[in-house]
C-alpha positions as CSV (number, residue, x, y, z in Angstrom):
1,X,58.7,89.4,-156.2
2,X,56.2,89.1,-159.0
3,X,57.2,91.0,-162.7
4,X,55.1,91.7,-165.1
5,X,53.7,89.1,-167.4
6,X,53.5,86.7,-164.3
7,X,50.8,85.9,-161.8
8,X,50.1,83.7,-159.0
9,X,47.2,81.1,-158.8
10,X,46.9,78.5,-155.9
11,X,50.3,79.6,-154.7
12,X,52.0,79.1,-157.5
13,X,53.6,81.0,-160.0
14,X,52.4,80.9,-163.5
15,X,53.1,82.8,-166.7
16,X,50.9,84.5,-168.2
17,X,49.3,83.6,-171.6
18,X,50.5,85.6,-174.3
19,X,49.9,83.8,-177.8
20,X,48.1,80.5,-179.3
21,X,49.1,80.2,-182.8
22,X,47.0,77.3,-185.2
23,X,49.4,75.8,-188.3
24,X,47.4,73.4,-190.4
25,X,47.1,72.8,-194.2
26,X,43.8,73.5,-195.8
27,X,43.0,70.4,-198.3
28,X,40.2,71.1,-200.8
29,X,37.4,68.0,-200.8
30,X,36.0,70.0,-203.4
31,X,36.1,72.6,-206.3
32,X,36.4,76.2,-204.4
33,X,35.9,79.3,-205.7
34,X,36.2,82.6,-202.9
35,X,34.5,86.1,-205.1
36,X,36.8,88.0,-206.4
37,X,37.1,91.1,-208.7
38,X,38.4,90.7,-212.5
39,X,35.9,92.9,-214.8
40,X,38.5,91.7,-217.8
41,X,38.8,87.8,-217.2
42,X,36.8,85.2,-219.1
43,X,34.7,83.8,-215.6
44,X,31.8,86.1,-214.7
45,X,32.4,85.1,-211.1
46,X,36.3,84.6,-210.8
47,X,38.4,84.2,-208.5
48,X,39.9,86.5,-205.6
49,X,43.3,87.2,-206.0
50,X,46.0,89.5,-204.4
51,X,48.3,92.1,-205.8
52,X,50.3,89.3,-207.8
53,X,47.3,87.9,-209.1
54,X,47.8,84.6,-207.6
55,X,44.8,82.7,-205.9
56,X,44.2,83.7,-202.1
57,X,42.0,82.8,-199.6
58,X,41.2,86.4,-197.6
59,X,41.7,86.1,-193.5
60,X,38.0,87.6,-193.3
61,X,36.5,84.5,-194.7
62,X,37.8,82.1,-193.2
63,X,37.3,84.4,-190.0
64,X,33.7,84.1,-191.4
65,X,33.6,80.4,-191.8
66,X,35.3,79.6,-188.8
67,X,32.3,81.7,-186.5
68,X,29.9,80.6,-188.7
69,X,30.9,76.7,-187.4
70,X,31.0,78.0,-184.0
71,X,27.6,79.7,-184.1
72,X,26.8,76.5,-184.3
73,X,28.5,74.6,-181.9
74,X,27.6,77.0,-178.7
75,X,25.1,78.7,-177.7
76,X,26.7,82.2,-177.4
77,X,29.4,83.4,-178.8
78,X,31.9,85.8,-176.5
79,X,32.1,89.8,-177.5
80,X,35.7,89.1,-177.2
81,X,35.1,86.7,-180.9
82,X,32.2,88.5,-182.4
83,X,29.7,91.0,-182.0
84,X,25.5,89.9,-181.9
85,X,24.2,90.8,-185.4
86,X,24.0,95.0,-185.1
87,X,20.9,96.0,-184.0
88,X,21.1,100.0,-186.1
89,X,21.4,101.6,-182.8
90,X,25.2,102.2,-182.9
91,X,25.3,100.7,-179.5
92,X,28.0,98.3,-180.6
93,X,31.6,99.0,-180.2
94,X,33.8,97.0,-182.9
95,X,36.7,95.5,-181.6
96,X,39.3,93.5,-182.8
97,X,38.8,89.6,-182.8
98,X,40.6,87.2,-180.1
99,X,40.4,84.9,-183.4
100,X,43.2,86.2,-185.9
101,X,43.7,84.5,-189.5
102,X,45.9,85.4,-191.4
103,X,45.5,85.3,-195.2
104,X,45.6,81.9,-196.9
105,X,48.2,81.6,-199.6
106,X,48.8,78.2,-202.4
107,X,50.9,75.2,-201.1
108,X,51.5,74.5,-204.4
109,X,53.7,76.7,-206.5
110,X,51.3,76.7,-209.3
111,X,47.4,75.9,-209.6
112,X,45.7,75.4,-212.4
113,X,42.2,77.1,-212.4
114,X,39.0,75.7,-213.9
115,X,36.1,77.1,-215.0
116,X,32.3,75.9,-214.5
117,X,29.9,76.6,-216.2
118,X,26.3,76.9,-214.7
119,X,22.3,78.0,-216.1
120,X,19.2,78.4,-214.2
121,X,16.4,75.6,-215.5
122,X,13.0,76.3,-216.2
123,X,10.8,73.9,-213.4
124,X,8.3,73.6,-216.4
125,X,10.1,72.6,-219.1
126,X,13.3,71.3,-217.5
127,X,15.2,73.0,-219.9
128,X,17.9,76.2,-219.8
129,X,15.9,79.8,-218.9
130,X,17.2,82.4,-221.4
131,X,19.7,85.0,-220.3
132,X,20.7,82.9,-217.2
133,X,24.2,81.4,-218.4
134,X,27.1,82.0,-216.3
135,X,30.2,80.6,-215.7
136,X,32.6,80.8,-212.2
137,X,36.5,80.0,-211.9
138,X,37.6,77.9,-209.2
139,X,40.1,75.8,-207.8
140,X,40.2,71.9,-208.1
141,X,39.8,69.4,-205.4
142,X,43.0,67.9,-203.8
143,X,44.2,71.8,-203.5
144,X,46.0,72.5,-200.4
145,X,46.5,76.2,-198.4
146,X,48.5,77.8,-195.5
147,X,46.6,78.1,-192.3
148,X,47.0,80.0,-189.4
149,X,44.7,81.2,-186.6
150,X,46.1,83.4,-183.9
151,X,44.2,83.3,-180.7
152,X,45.1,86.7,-178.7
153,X,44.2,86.9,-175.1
154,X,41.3,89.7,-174.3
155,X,39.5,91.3,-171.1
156,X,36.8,90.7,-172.3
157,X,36.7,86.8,-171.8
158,X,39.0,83.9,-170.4
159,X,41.9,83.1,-172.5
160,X,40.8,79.4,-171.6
161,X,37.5,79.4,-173.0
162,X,38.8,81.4,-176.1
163,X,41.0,78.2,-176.4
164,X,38.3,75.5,-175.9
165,X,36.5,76.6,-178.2
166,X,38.7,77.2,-180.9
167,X,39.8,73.5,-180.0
168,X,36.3,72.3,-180.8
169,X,35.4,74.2,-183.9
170,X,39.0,72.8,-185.3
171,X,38.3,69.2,-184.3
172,X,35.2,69.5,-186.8
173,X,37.2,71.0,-189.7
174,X,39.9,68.3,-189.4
175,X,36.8,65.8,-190.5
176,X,36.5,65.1,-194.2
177,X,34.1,67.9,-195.6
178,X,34.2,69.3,-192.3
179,X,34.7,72.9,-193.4
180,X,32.9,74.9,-195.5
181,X,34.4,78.0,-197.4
182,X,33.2,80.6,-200.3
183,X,30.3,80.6,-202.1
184,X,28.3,77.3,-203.4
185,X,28.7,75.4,-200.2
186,X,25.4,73.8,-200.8
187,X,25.8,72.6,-204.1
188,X,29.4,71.0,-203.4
189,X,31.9,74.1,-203.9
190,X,34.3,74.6,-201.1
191,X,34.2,71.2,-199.0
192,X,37.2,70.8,-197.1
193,X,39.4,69.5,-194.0
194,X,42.1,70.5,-192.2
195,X,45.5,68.2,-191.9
196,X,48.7,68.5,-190.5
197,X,47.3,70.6,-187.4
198,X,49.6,72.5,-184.8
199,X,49.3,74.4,-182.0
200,X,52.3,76.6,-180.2
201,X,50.8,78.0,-176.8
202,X,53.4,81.3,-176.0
203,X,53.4,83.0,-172.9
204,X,54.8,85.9,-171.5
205,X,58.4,84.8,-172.0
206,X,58.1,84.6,-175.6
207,X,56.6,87.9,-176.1
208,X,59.8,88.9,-178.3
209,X,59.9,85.6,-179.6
210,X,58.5,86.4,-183.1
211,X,60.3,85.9,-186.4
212,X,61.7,88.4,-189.0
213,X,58.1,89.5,-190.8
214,X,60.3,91.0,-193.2
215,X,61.8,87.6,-194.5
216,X,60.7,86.3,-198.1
217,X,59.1,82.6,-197.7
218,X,58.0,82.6,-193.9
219,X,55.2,80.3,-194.3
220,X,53.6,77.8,-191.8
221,X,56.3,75.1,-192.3
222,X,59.1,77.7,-192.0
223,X,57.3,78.8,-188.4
224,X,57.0,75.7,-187.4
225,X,60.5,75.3,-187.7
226,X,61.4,78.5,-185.8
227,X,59.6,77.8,-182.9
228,X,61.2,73.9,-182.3
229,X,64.4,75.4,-183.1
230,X,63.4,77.3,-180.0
231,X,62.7,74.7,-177.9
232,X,58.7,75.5,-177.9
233,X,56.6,72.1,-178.2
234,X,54.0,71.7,-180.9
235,X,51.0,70.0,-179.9
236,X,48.7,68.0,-182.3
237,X,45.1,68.5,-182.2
238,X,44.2,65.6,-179.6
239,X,46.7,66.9,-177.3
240,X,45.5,70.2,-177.5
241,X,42.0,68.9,-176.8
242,X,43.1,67.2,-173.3
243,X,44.6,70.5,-172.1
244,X,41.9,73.1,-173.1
245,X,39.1,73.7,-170.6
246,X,35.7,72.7,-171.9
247,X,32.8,74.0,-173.2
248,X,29.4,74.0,-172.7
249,X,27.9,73.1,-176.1
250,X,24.2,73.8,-177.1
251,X,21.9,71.0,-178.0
252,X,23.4,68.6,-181.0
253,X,21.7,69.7,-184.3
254,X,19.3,67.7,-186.5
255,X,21.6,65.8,-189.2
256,X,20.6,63.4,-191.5
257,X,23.1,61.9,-194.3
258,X,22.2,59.7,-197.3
259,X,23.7,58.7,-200.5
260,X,24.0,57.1,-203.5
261,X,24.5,56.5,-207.2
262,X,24.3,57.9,-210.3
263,X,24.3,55.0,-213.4
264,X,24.3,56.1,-216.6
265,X,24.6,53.0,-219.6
266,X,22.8,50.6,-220.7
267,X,20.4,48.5,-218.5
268,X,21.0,45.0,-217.8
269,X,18.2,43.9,-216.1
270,X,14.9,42.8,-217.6
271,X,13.0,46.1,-217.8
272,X,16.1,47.6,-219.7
273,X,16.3,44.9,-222.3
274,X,15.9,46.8,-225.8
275,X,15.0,49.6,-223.8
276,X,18.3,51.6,-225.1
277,X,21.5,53.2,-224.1
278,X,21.0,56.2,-221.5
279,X,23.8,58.6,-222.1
280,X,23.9,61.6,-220.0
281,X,25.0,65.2,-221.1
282,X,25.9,68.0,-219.1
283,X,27.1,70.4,-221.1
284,X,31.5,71.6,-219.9
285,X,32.8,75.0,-220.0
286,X,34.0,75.8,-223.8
287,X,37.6,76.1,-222.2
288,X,37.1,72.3,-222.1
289,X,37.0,72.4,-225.7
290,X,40.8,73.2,-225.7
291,X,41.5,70.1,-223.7
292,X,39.0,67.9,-225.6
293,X,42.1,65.6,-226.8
294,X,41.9,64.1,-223.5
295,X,39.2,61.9,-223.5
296,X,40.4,60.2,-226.6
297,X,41.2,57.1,-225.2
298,X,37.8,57.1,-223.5
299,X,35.5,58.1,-226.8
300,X,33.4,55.1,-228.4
301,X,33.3,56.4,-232.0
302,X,31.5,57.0,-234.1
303,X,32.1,54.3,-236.8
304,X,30.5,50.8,-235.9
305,X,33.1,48.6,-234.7
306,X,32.0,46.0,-236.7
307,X,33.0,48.5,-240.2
308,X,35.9,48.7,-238.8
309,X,36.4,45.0,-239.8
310,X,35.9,45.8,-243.5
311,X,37.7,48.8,-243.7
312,X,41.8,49.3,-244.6
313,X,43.7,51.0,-242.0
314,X,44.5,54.3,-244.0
315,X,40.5,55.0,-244.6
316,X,39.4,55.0,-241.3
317,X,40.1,58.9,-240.4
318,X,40.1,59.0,-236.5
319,X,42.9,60.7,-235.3
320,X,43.3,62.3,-232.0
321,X,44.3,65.9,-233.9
322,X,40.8,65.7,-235.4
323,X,38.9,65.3,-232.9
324,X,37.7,68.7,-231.9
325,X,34.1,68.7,-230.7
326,X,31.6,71.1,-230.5
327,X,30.2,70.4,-227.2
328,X,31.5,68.5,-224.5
329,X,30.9,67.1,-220.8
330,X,31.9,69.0,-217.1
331,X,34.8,67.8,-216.1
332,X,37.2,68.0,-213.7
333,X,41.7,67.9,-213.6
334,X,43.2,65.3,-211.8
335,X,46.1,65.3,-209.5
336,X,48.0,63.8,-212.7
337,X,46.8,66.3,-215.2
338,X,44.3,64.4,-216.9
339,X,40.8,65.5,-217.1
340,X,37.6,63.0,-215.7
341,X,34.1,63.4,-216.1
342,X,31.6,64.7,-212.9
343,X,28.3,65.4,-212.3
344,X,28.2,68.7,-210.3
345,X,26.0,68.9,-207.6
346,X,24.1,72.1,-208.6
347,X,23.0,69.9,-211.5
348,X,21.9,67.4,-208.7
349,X,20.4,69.9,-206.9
350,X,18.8,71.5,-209.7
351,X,16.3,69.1,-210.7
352,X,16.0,67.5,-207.3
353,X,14.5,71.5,-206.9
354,X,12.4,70.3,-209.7
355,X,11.2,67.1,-209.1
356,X,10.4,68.0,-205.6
357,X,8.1,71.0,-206.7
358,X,5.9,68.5,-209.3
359,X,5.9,65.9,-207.1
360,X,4.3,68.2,-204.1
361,X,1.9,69.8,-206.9
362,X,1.0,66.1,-208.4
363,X,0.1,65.4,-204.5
364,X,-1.8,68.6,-204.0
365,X,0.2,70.2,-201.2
366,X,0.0,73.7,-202.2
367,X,1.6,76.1,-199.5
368,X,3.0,72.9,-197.1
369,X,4.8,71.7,-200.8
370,X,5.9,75.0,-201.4
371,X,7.9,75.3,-197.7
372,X,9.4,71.9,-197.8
373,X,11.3,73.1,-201.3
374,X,11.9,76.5,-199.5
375,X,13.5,74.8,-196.5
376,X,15.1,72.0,-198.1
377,X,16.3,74.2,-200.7
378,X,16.2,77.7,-199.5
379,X,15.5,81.2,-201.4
380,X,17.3,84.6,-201.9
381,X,16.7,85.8,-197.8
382,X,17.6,82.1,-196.5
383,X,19.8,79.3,-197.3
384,X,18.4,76.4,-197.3
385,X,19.0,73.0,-195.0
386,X,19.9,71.2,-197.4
387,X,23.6,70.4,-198.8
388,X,24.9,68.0,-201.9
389,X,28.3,67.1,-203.3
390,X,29.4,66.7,-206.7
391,X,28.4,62.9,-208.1
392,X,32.1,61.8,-208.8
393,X,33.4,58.8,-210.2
394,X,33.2,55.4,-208.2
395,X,35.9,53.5,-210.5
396,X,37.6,53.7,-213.7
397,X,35.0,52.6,-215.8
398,X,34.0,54.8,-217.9
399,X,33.3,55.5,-221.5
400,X,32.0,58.9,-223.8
401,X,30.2,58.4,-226.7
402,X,31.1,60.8,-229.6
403,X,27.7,62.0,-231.6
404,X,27.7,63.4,-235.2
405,X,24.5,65.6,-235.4
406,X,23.1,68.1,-237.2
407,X,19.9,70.3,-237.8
408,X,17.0,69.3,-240.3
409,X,15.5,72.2,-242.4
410,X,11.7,72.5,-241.1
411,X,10.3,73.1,-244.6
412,X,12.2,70.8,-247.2
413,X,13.2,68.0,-244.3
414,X,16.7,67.9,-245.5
415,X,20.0,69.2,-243.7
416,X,19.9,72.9,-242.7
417,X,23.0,74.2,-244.3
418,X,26.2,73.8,-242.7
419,X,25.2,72.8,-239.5
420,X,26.3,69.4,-238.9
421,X,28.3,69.4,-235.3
422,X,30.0,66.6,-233.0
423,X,28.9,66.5,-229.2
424,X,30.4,64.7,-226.5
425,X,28.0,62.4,-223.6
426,X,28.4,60.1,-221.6
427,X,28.0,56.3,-222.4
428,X,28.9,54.5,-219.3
429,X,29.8,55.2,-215.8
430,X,28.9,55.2,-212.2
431,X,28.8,58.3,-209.8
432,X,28.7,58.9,-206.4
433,X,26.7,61.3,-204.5
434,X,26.5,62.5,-200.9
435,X,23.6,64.8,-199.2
436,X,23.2,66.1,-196.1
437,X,20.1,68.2,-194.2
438,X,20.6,70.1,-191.0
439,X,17.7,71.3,-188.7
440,X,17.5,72.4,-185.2
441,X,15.9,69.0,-184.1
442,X,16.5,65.6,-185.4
443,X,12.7,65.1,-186.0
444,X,12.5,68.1,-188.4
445,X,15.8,66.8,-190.4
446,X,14.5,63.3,-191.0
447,X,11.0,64.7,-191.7
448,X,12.6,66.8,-194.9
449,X,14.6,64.2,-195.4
450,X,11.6,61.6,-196.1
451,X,9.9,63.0,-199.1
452,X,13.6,63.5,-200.6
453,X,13.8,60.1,-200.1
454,X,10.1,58.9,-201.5
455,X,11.1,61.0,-205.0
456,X,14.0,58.9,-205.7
457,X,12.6,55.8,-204.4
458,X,9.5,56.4,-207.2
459,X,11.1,58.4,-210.0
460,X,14.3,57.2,-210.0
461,X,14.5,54.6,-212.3
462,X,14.8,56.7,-215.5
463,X,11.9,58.9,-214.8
464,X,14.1,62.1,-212.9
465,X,16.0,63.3,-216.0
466,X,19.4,64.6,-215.3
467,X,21.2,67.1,-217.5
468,X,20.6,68.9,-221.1
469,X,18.7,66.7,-224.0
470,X,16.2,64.7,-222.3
471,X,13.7,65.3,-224.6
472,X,16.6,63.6,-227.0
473,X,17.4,60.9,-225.1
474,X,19.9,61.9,-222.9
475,X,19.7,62.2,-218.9
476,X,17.2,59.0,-218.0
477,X,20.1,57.5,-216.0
478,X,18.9,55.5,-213.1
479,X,19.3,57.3,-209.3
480,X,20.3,54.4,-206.3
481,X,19.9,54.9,-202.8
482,X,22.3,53.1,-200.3
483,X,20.9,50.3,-198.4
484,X,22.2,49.0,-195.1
485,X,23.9,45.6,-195.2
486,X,21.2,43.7,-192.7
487,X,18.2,45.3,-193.9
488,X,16.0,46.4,-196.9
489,X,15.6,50.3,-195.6
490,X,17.2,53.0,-197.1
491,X,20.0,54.3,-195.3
492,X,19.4,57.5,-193.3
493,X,22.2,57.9,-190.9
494,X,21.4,60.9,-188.2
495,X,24.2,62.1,-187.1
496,X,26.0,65.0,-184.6
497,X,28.0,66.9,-186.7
């Protein structure tokens, strides 16, 4: 006697498969920011939140996300998972997905939001456009989420290959960087991996096996819990891996990887002697202002240390509760509150965008310069191939310089009223960057790759200006390339992602 739920295969008598549920916990690599809808908050692109206004991560996009890595992994995606790209002919039943997430909720019991802010640059003038300010709130790197994917069985297509190839798209997102969420992706927002992964396969036997919904707290550690209480194993992701059936993957991607370093100080090598001190300034969110006490210890300032010397104690008036800028630097929190300085990468990006257009029109490319910056880059129909973190700090070193400035009165040559102001830069430091291109063949990748490549090779010793005020001596920082160990060529790594 067979009962439902149950069927027999080779003679034996197997159970049927009734759910796969994914835990894991979503850890940020990166600033991520999901749109939301707050006409009254301070961000022009803010956050999405739910009904208690906390931060949430909706189950459509990671649905989204999670599709989008598998459209790249396999050839064809099942109906069972998504539907082809409507054609208008209303020939397309929607169904719902074998892939279930649920919404993503905080970790952490409290996240503090930042803001960043963001311009549009002029190619010609490498300055700010007019009218093009704008600022977005996001989440910090090091933030951590609730996931859970439910796979659901279908008629459509075997429960096994639904399986496999969840299995595959989750063994890229456990990688560093390996997932890619909200908006920015190519200019470093929303980098992140999965950790902590778990898979509970149910079957038929467990279909009442489900916990109270109606319970306050049940989150993924809480479900965990319930179903080892009840003698169901967990499986980790390798395990998982072994037992799923595999599947048939399309030809690897083009991927090329290269990085490097951002200096900013001043030079010790021969060229740089007397040649100055290159500061950098990218001008922070004026929320930043508020928490401008925290780079105290890291300010030079702006009385010579060698007055110092000759000065009492009581004169000298440098006081942490004075010192209030006007303008200050991005920045980002740290896990222990404090606040560090970054370079984001759609500043990167930016005038790589730039540099790349006046170097093809220097060259005299015309239309074949003008589709490497669309590819690389992309445009408002197509996203481009090309992907850049955030230049972050590569040790503690690191110092601000505080300016006193102020505006000179065309006509007389003396100080235009009451306009003197304080600005924060930076004085020393060393970032580190990481890019990535993607193309359907490894020839194409490292072929976009190259002139990338050539730019920094020939402008990157102080002539690729990075940031606001380089026609005031800010931004002529020096760009580095990574070099293998063994050899004298710049490291391009290709790669199957």
């Amino acid at each position: 006697m067979v009962f439902v739920g149950q069927k027999i295969e080779g003679g034996a008598l197997r159970m049927k498969p009734y759910r796969t549920l994914v835990f894991a916990h979503l850890v940020q690599d990166s600033a991520l920011s999901v749109g939301g809808n707050n006409p009254h908050g301070f961000a022009n692109l803010p956050l999405a939140r739910d009904g208690l206004g906390r931060p949430i991560l909706r189950g459509s996009t990671l649905a989204g996300c999670f599709i989008a890595q598998a459209r790249a992994l396999f050839p064809k995606l099942p109906s069972a998972i998504t539907l082809e790209t409507p054609t208008g002919k209303g020939d397309q039943k929607a169904t719902a997905s074998a892939w279930r997430f649920a919404h993503a909720h905080l970790l952490q019991m409290h996240a503090q939001t930042v803001f960043f802010q963001h311009v549009s640059i002029d190619r010609r003038t490498l300055a700010a456009r007019e009218n093009c300010l704008f600022s977005i709130e996001a989440l910090p790197e090091g933030t951590s989420w609730d996931f859970l994917l439910e796979i659901a069985p279908s008629d459509e297509c075997d429960f096994a290959q639904l399986e496999g190839m969840a299995a595959e798209v989750l063994a890229t997102w456990s990688k560093k960087g390996g997932a890619r969420i909200g908006r920015g992706s190519r200019h470093g927002y929303g980098w992140a991996h999965l950790e902590k992964i778990a898979i509970v396969r149910l079957d038929s036997r467990h279909v009442r096996l489900w916990p109270n919904a109606f319970a306050t707290g049940q989150r993924g550690e809480a479900l965990r819990q319930f179903f080892q209480d009840n003698n169901i194993p967990l499986l980790d992701l390798d395990s998982f891996l072994r037992t799923t059936q595999p599947v048939s993957k399309q030809a690897p991607r083009g991927y090329v990887v290269f990085s490097g370093t951002i200096e900013v100080g001043e030079r010790a090598d021969d060229f740089g002697k007397g040649y100055g001190l290159d500061t950098l300034s990218i001008g922070g969110h004026a929320r930043l202002q508020l928490q401008a006490n925290e780079f105290f210890n890291r300010v030079i300032p702006p009385i010579p240390p060698s007055e110092i010397h000759f000065k009492k104690e009581e004169e000298i008036h440098f006081k942490k509760e004075d010192f209030d800028p006007d303008f200050v630097i991005t920045a980002m929190p740290t896990p222990g509150g404090g606040l560090v300085p970054y370079i984001p990468a759609a500043s990167i990006r930016g005038v790589w965008r730039a540099g790349l257009e006046r170097y093809c029109q220097a060259l005299q490319e015309g239309n074949a310069g003008k589709e490497l910056v669309e590819k690389l880059f992309g445009t408002t129909q197509q996203a481009g191939s090309l992907s850049i973190s955030d230049g972050i700090l590569d040790n503690e070193d690191w110092k601000l310089l505080w300016q006193q400035q102020l505006s000179i009165d065309e006509f007389s040559g003396g100080v235009y009223g009451a306009s003197k102001f304080d600005r924060l830069c930076i004085a020393h430091g060393r970032f580190r960057w990481r890019a990535e291109i993607t193309a359907a063949k490894q020839q194409e990748a490292e072929k976009l790759a190259d002139p990338l490549v050539k730019m920094l090779q020939c402008l990157g010793d102080g002539h690729l200006p990075l940031g606001g005020g380089s026609w005031r001596g800010h931004g002529h920082i020096r760009w580095t390339l990574d070099r293998d160990e063994d050899s004298t060529n710049t490291r391009i790594i290709p790669k199957t992602p």
